[in-house]
C-alpha positions in Angstrom: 51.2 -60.0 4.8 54.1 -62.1 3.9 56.5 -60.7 5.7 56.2 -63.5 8.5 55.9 -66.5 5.7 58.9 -69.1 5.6 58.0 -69.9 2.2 58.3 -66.2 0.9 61.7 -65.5 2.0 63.1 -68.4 1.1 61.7 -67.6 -2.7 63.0 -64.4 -2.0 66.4 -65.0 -1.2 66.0 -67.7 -4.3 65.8 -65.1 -6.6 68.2 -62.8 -5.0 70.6 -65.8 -5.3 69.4 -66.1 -9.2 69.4 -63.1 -10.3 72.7 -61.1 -8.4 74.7 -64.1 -7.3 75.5 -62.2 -4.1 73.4 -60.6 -1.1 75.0 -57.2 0.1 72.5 -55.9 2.3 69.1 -56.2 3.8 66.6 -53.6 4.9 63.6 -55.1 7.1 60.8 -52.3 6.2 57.9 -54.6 6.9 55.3 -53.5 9.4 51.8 -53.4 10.6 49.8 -52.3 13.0 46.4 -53.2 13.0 45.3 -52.0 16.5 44.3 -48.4 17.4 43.3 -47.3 21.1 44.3 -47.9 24.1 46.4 -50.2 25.0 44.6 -52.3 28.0 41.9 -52.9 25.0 43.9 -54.5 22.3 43.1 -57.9 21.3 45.6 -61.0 22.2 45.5 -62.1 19.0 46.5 -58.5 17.1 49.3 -58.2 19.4 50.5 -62.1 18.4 50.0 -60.9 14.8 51.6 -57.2 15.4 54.6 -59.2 17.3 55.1 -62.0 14.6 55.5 -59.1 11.7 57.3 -56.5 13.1 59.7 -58.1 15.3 60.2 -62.1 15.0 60.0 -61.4 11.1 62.6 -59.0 11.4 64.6 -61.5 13.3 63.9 -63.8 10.8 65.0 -61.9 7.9 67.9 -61.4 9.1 68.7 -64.9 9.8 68.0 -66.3 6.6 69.6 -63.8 5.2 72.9 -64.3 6.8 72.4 -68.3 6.2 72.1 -66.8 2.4 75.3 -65.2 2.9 74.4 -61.7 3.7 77.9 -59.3 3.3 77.7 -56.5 4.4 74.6 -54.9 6.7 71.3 -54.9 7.8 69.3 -51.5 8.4 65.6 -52.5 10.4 63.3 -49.9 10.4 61.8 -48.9 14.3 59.7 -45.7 14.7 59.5 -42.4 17.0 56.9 -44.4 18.3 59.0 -46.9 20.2 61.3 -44.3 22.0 58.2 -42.6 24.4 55.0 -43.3 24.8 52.5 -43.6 21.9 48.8 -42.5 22.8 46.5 -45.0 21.1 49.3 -46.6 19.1 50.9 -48.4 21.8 51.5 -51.9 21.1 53.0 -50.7 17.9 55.2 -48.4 19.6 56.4 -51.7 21.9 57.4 -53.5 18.9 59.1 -50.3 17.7 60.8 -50.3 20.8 61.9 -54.1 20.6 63.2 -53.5 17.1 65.8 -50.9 19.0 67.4 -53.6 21.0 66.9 -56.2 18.5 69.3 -54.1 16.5 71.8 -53.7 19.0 71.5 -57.3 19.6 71.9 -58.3 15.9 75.0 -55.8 16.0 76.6 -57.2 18.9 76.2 -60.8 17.5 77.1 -60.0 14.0 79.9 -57.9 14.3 82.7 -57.4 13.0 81.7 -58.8 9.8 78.0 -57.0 9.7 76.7 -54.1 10.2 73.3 -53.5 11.7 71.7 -50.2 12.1 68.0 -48.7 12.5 66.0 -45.6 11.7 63.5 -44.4 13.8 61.0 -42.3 11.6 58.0 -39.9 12.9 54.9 -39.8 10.6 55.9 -40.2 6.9 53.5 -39.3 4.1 52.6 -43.4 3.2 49.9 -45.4 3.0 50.5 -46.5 5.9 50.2 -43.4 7.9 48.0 -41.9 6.4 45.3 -42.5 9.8 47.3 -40.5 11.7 47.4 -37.0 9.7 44.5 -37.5 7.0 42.1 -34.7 7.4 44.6 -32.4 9.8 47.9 -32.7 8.0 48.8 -29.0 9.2 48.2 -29.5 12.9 50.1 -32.9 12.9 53.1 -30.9 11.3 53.1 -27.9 13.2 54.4 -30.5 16.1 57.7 -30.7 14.1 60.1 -28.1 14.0 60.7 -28.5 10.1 56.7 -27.9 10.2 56.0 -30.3 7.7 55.5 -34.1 7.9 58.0 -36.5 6.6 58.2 -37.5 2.9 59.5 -41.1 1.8 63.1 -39.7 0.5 63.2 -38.4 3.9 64.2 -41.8 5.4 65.7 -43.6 2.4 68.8 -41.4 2.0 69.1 -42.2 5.7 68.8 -45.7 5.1 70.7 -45.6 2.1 73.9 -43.4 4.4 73.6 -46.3 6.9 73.8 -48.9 4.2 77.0 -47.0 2.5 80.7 -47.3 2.9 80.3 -43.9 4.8 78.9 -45.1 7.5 81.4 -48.2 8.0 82.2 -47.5 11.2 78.3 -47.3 12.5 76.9 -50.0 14.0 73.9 -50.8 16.7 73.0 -47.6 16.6 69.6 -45.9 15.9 68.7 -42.6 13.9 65.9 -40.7 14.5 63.9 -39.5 11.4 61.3 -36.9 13.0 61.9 -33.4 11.6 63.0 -31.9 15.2 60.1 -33.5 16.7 61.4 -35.4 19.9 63.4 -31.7 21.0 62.2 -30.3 23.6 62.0 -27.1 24.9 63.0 -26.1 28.4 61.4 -23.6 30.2 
């Protein structure tokens, strides 16, 4: 992964520079998580890597890309997974969760001239999921009352509401993404 690399974002923001003269917005998607079980089992060095990629890159992102000039707003991308407990997923669900306040934190320090939001996204149909509903796709979305799984448009118009003029006024906050998953139902 290059999402924790010095060198690759400061090629990327070179060519952002070169080719579009400006730098409107920045959407930190990048993510891992190598680790699966439970937590008290995961190896020091995974949760150093899991850490550096999903939250200090993030941070780091965002900082060069406000030394780049960055205009208008950031939008990080958290999970379901860091808003309750995460069976067998946990680690990643703790850097989930430290992307929440990392983005209120970025929006309390940037504002008023940027905006920073997240989105908090249950099980989306990606690559990168594709461990935790392979195989049993139907009994993963039965648990959402939309009773399907996400799909990738699912959280891009999101993101791409939270990067837009109508959501000017939005900042530090986080949307969930889960299909009516995290309701509950009293009884």
């Amino acid at each position: 992964g290059k999402a924790d690399d010095p060198a690759h974002r400061a090629v990327a923001f070179a060519h952002v520079a070169e080719r579009h003269g400006r730098l409107d917005h920045l959407v930190n998607n990048a993510g891992i998580n190598p680790a699966f079980g439970p937590l008290l089992q995961i190896d020091s060095a995974i949760a150093h890597k899991i850490l550096a990629v999903n939250v200090l890159a993030t941070l780091e992102w965002t900082r060069d890309a406000v030394a780049a000039g960055l205009a208008r707003s950031v939008v990080n991308l958290s999970s379901v997974s860091g808003l309750s407990a995460s069976p067998n997923i946990a680690f990643y669900g703790i850097s989930k969760a430290a992307i929440i306040n990392l983005t209120m934190q970025l929006a309390d320090e940037l504002a008023p001239g940027l905006r920073v939001n997240a989105v908090a996204p249950a099980v989306i149909k990606t690559d990168f999921a594709r461990a935790l509903y392979e195989g049993r796709e139907e009994q993963v979305a039965a648990q959402y009352r939309l009773q399907r799984l996400g799909e990738p448009d699912d959280v891009a118009g999101p993101v791409a509401f939270l990067l837009s003029d109508d959501a000017a006024w939005i900042t530090g906050q986080t949307l969930v993404i889960d299909g009516g998953g995290g309701m509950r139902t009293a009884l």
